[in-house]
Structures are given as structure tokens and as C-alpha cells.
C-alpha positions as CSV (number, residue, x, y, z in Angstrom):
1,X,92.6,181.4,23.4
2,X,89.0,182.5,22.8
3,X,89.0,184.2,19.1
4,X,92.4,184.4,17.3
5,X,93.6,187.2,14.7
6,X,93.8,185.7,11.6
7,X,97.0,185.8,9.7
8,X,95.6,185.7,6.3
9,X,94.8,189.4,7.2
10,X,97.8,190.3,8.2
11,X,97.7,193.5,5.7
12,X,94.9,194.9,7.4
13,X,96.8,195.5,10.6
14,X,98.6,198.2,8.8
15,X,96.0,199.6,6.8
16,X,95.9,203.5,6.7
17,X,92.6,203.5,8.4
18,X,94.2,201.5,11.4
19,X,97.2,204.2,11.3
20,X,94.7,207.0,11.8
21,X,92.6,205.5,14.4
22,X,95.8,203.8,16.4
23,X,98.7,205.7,15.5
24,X,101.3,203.8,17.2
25,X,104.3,205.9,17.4
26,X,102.1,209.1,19.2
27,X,100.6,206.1,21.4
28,X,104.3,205.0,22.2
29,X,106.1,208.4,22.9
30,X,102.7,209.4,25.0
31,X,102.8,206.6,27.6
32,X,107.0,207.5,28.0
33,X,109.0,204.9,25.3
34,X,111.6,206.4,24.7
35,X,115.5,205.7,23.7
36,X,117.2,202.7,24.9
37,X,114.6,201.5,26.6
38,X,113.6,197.8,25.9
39,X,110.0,197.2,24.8
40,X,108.0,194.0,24.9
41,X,105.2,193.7,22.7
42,X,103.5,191.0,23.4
43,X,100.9,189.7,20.9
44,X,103.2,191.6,18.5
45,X,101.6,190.1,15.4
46,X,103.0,191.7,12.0
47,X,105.1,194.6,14.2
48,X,102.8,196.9,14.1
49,X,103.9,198.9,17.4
50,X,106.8,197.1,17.6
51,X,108.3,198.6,14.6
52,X,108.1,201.8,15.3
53,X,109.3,200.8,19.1
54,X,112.5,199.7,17.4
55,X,112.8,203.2,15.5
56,X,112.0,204.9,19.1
57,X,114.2,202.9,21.1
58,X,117.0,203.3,18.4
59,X,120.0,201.5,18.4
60,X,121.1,201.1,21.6
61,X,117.6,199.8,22.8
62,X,116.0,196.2,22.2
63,X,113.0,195.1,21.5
64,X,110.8,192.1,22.0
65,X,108.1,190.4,20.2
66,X,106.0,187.8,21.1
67,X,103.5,185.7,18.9
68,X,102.1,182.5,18.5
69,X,102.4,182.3,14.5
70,X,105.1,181.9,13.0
71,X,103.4,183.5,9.8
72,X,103.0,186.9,11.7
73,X,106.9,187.0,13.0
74,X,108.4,185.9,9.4
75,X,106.2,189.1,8.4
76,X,107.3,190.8,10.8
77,X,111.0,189.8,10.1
78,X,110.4,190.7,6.7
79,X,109.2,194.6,7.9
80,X,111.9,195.3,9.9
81,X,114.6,194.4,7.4
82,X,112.9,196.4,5.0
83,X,113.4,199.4,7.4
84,X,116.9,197.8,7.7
85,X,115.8,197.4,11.4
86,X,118.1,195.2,13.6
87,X,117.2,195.8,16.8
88,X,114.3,193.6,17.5
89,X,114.0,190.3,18.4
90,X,111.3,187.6,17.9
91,X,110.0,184.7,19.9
92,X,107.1,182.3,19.1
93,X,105.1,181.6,22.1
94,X,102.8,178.6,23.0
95,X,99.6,178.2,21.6
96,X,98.0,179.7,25.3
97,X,100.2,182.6,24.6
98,X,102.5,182.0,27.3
99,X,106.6,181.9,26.3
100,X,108.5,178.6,27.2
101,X,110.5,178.2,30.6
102,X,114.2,179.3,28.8
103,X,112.8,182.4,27.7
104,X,111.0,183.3,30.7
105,X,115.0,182.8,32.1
106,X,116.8,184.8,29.8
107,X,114.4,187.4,29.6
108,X,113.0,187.8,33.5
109,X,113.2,191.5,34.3
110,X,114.3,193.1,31.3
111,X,112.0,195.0,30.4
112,X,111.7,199.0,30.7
113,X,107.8,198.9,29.4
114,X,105.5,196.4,27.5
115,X,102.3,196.4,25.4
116,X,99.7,194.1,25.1
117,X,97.4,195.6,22.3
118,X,94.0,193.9,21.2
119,X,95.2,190.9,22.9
120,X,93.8,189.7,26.6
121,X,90.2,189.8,24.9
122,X,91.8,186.7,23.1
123,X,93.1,184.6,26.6
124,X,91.4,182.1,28.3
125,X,93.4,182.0,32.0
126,X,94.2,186.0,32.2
127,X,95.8,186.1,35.9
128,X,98.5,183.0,34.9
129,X,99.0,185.1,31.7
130,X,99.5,188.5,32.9
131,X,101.9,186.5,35.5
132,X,103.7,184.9,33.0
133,X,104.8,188.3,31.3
134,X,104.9,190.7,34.3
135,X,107.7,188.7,35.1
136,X,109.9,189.9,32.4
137,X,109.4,193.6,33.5
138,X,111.7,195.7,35.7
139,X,110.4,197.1,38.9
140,X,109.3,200.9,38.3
141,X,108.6,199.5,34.5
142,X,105.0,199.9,32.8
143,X,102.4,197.8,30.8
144,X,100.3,199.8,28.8
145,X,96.9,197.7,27.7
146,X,94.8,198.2,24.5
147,X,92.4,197.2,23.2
148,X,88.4,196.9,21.9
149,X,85.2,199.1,23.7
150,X,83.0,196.5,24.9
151,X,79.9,197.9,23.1
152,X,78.5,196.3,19.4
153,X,80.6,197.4,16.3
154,X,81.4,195.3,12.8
155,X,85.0,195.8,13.3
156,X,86.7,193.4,15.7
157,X,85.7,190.9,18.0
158,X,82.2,189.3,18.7
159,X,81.1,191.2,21.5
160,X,81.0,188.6,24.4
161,X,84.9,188.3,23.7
162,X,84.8,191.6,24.8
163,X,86.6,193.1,27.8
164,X,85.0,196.1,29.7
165,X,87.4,198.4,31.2
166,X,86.6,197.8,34.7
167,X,87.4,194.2,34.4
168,X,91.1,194.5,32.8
169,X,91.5,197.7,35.7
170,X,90.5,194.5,38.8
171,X,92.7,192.5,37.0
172,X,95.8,194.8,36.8
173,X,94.9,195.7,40.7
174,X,95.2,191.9,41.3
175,X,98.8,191.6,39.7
176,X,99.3,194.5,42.3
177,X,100.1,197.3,39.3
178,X,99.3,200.3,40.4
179,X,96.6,201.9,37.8
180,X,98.5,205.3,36.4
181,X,95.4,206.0,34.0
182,X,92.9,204.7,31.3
183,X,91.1,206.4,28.5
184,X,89.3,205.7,25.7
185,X,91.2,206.3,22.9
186,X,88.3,206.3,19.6
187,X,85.0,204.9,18.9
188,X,87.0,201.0,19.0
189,X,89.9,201.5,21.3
190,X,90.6,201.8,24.7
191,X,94.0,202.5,27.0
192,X,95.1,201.7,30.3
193,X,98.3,202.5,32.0
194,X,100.1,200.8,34.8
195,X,103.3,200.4,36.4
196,X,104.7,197.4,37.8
197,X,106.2,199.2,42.0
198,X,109.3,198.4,43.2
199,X,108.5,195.6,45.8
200,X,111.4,196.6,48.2
């Protein structure tokens, strides 16, 4: 991992400045989450988009959160009970990121669409990673990618930890997604959309 979120600010991630400029839900619904579906938000830290997955998804969907602290997913625990939220279900991951062998098993092709949000900026080995997870996604399912503009700001990242949007585009290409779009979202955020084919 190259620089790691810092769980002593874990309030920050919720912060009514972060709502405005990243307002999850709107993000969600946009890119097609909707209810029943199961959602894997990997990276999920605190829940920030992975609570208000769980209130799109509703009852009869799941979702799936993936962190390596255990600090962020008691916070998040903490969250969703608040919102008497039952439907999502945490795993703490390996310090690379990666989730252990049994719940690569139990979870392989679940998934109906993931998120991986100001996180590959913070991976060493991004093709073994991006395998790792795209593993656990249907066929015809999506990965949706956020996360900082590679240009000089105070908020964020150091800037050589940076990923351009070309880059994370090759990289998609190479885990044969096929590239449904990308914007830039604000001054500090950008999206990209892909969906994992049907390999038949």
C-alpha cells in the first residue's frame, strides 16, 4: 500500500463538505444500483457509500464491505446499526488489500456491481488486485472507479500517489472490462465506469 487513510480521521469522511462534493447516493443511483442488487465496496472504510448502498439495495439486497482496519469496520458497524441497517456485511482484508482465499470462495461471483472509491491510488500490485476482486463480480456486472485528479491540491494524496485517468482506463482494458464511460466529477474527483462481459 503506498499512502493509507488514516483512521483517526475517520469523521472527516462524512463531513458535509465531502457530502456536497461526493454525494454518494446520486453517484450510486446514476451508475444503475438499484434494489436487490448486491454491492461490493471495496476500501469501504467508515460506510460511507456503502451505507447508503444498503438503504438502496433495501432489504432484499446485500451488501459487502471490505477494509483493512478493523477501526473503520467497527465504525462502520456502529453506523449502520444506528440506521438499524442489517443488510450489510463486513470483511477485514489483508494488509495488501486483497481478501483471504475462504472469502474469495464464498463470495466468487456475487456481485451485481462494485466500488472502489479513492482507493487504487493507495495499491502497490494493481493488476493482482483488480484480479483479486473482479472475481467476485457476475458477468454483465460493473465496477465503478473513483477517485483523486492527478493535478496539485491540499486535500488528498501527495501528488505522485496520484493516478491519471488514462492509466486506471489501460488498466481496466487489461482486466478486459469494457470502458462504459469516465468523467470528472469536481475540482478533486474523478469517475470511471466499466462492466465486467459475459465471457461465453
Amino acid at each position: 500500500m503506498a499512502q493509507v487513510f488514516n483512521p483517526a480521521q475517520r469523521d472527516k469522511l462524512h463531513s458535509e463538505e465531502r457530502k456536497k462534493s461526493l454525494p454518494a447516493k446520486k453517484i450510486l443511483t446514476a451508475c444503475g444500483l438499484e434494489e436487490n442488487r448486491v454491492f461490493l465496496d471495496v476500501g469501504c472504510g467508515n460506510g460511507y457509500f456503502s451505507l447508503p448502498a444498503a438503504e438502496i439495495v433495501g432489504p432484499g439486497g446485500k451488501v459487502y464491505a471490505f477494509d483493512i482496519s478493523s477501526q473503520m469496520l467497527e465504525d462502520l458497524q456502529e453506523r449502520a446499526e444506528a440506521r438499524k441497517l442489517d443488510n450489510i456485511k463486513l470483511f477485514q482484508v489483508k494488509e495488501t488489500g486483497v481478501c483471504e482465499d475462504d472469502i474469495k470462495e464464498e463470495l466468487a461471483g456475487s456481485g451485481d456491481m462494485m466500488l472502489m472509491a479513492n482507493l487504487l491510488h493507495e495499491i502497490t500490485s494493481l493488476p493482482e488486485f483488480l484480479e483479486c476482486y473482479l472475481r467476485l463480480l457476475k458477468d454483465r456486472s460493473r465496477l465503478i472507479v473513483i477517485d483523486w485528479r492527478k493535478k496539485e491540491m491540499e486535500a488528498g494524496p501527495d501528488y505522485e500517489h496520484r493516478l491519471d485517468v488514462d492509466r486506471v482506463q489501460n488498466l481496466l482494458r487489461e482486466a478486459e472490462l469494457e470502458l462504459e464511460y469516465s468523467r470528472i466529477l469536481n475540482e478533486k474527483y474523478y469517475l470511471i465506469v466499466a462492466d465486467k462481459k459475459s465471457r461465453e
